[in-house]
N, C-alpha and C positions, 0 to 999 in steps of 0.2 A: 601383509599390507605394509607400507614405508609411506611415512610422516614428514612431512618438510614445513617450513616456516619461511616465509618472506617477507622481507620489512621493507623494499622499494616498489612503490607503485607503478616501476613499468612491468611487475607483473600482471597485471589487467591486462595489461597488451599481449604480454605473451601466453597466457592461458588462453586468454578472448577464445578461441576457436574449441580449444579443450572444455574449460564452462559452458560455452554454449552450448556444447553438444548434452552435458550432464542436466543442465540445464533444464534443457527440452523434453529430455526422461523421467527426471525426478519428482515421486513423489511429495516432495517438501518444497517444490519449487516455489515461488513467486515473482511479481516484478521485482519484488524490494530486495532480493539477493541474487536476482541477475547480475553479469557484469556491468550490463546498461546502468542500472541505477547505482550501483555500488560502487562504480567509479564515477558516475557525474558526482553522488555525494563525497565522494573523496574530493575530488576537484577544487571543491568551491568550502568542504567544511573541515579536510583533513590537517593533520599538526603533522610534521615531517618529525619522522625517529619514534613515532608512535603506533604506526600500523605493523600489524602480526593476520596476514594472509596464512592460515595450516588447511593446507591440503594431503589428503590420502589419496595413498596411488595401489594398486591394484594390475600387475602383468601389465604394468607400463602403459597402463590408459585411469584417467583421473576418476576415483569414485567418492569424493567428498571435499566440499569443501566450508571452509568458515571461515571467513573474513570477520577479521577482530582490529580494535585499536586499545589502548592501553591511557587511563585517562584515570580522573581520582572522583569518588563517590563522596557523598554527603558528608562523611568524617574524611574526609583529605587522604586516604590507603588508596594506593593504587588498585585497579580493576580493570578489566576486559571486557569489551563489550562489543556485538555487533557494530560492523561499520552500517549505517542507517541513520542512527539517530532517531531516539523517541519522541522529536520533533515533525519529522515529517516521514517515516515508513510507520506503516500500520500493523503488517505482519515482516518480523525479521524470525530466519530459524537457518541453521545447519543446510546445507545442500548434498544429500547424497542419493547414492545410488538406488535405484528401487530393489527391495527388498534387500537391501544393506544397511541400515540405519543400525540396526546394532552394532555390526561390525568397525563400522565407523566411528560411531560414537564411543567405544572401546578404545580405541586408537588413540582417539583425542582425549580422552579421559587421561588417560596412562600417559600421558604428554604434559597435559597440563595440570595434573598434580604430582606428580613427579618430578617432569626434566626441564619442569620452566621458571624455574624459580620462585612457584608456587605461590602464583599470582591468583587472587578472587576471581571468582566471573560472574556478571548481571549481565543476563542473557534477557534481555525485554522482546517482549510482541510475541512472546510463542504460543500459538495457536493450540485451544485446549485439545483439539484430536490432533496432532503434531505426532507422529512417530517419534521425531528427535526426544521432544518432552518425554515422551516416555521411556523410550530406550535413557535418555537421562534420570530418571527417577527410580529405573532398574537399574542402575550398572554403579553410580555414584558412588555409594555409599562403598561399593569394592574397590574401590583406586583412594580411601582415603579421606574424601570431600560431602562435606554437609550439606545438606537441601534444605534452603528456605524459600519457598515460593508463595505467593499469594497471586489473587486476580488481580492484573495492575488496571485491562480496561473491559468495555463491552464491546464488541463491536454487532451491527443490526444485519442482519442479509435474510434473505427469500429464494425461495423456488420460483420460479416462473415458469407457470402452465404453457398451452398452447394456444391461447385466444385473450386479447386486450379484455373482453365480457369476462370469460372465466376469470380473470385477475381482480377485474370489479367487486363481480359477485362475491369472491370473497374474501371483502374488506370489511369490514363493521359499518352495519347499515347509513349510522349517519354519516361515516365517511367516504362510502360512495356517495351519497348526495351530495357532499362537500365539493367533492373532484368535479363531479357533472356542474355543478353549478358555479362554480367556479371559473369550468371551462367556457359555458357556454356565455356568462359574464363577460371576459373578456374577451370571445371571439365577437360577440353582440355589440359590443362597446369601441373596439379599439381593431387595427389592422394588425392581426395576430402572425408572425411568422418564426419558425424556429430553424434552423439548420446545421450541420454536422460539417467542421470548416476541413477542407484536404487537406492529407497528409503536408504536401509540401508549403501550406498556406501558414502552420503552424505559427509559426516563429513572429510572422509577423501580426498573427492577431492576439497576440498574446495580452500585446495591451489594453485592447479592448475589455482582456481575461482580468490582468491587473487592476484598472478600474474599478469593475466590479466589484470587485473580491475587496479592495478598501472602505468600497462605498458599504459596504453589507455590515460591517461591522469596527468600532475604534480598537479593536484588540490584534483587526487583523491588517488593519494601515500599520500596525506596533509590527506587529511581526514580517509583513514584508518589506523588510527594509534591500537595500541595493542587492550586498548579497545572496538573499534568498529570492531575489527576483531573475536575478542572474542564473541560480538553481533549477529554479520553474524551468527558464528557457532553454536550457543545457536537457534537462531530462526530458519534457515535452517534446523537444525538437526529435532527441534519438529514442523517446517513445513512438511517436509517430513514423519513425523510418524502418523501424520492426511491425507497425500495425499492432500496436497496443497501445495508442490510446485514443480516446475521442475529445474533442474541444469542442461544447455545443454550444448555441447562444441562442435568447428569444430578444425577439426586436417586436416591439410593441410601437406601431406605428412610424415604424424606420427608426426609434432608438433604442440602443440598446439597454434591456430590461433585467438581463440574468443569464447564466454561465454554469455552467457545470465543466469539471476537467476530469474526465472518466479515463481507467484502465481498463483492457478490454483485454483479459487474457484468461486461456482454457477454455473459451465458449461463456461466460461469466463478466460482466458488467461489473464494474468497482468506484464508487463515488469516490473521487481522492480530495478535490476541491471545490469549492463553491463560491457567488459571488451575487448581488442584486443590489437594482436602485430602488430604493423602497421608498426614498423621497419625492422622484420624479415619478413611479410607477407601480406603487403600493395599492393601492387602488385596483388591479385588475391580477394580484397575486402573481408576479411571473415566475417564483419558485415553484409555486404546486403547480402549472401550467406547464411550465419547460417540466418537470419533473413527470408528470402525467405523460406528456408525450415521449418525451424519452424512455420511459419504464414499457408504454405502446413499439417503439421501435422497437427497443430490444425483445419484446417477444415477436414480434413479427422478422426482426432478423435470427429465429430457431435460437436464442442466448437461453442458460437454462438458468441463471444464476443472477439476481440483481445483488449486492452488497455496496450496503450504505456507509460500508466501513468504520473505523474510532468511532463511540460517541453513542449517548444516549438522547439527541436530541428529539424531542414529542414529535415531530413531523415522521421521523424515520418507523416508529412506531403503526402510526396513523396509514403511513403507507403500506403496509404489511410484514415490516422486516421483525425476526425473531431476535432475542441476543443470543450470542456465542461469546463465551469469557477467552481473555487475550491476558498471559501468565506472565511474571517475571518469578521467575528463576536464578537467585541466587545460590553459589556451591564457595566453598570456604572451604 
């Protein structure tokens, strides 16, 4: 295997076709280390002279890759870490080839403690069944480099049966009565409508997305500020021209009530962001409403997979979701 390193961001451009292919094969894949999201978040959050692209190469076709940037942790030391950002990707990890993860990880190991100047890495979001994680917690300690890892989040996700009933039934009794009556509240009450906007409609209902998403809460008008709205609309847009994502909204008597912005990759539904007016429309709950329905969509479109993604919030619980622990991994 041969290891290469690239610090100029027109390589996105030029792998584009190589990644994607890997991409679409690997085991460890996700949205959040596609080239799709891995360059819009370059785009709009990267520092020029900082990114370290290593990829392995394998009989002249691409079998790994890891996109890294080079930035300083809590005591001011340089470190490497996922391009992502533990701001807004949920799951970041290694992309390689299936049933290559060792060999890859090998690679990169013997790279980066070794031949790079023997930089830290804080590898955030790794997923506790992660092959990478693992083949990293076997291999580490032979090229030289310390393991400290702790659980950094939880993230909540479910199976999904084959019937909206079947999923009822098995929620916790008062919480099915919550959902029904909740639903049947504001369908009794109020002109209930929800819908899933087209692909190429994106962009421009974004604001709509916007809105919401400030109205819902003052920590998150803080946090979308111009650039990271600019973010949204860059990765939504070329989310939706691949068919991975959904933008849904409930309109509670022609206004808009609440938003969900779903990734929709591998057959599996992924809560990424959310938004509601609870001032104008609290009253007839549009989050567990759009939620309820949406969760119905998706098993009636064959999804086998809902994830509520980051977060322990009580609602995601209530709705069925299990936790799954999300690792940082630091190597020294």
């Amino acid at each position: 295997m041969e290891i290469r390193c690239s610090q100029d961001e027109s390589t996105f451009d030029e792998l584009e076709s190589a990644w994607d292919e890997l991409h679409a094969r690997s085991h460890t894949a996700t949205v959040f280390n596609s080239v799709t999201f891995v360059r819009a978040w370059w785009r709009h959050f990267g520092v020029p002279g900082s990114l370290q692209v290593w990829t392995v190469w394998e009989d002249g076709a691409l079998a790994g890759v890891a996109p890294l940037y080079v930035t300083a942790d809590a005591q001011a030391l340089a470190v490497r870490r996922f391009v992502g950002g533990v701001d807004v990707a949920d799951y970041l990890d290694v992309l390689t080839a299936p049933g290559r993860e060792g060999d890859v990880v090998a690679v990169l190991l013997r790279a980066w403690g070794a031949g790079s100047g023997g930089l830290a890495l804080d590898l955030h979001d790794l997923r506790g069944a992660s092959p990478v994680r693992a083949a990293l917690r076997r291999l580490a300690p032979e090229y030289g480099l310390r393991i400290d890892e702790a659980q950094e989040e939880t993230c909540m996700a479910m199976a999904l049966p084959a019937t909206f009933d079947e999923y009822l039934a098995g929620l916790d009794s008062k919480q099915r009565h919550e959902v029904r009556r909740k639903l049947r509240k504001a369908e009794r009450e109020a002109q209930i409508d929800w819908y899933r906007v087209p692909p190429g409609d994106v962009a421009a209902e974004m604001e709509y997305f916007f809105d919401l998403h400030v109205k819902s809460d003052p920590l998150k008008a803080e946090f979308m500020d111009a650039r990271m709205r600019a973010f949204f609309v860059d990765l939504a847009t070329a989310c939706a021209e691949r068919g991975w994502l959904e933008l849904v909204f409930l309109r509670v008597d022609g206004g808009y009530a609440a938003t969900y912005l779903c990734f929709v990759f591998r057959n599996e539904v992924q809560l990424y962001n959310s938004g509601y007016d609870a001032a104008s429309y609290g009253a007839f709950s549009p989050g567990w409403v759009l939620l309820a329905r949406h969760i119905e969509a998706a098993i009636a479109d064959g999804r086998e997979r809902y994830d509520f993604m980051r977060g322990t919030e009580d609602y995601k619980a209530r709705f069925g979701g299990k936790p799954e622990p999300v690792y940082v991994m630091r190597l020294r």
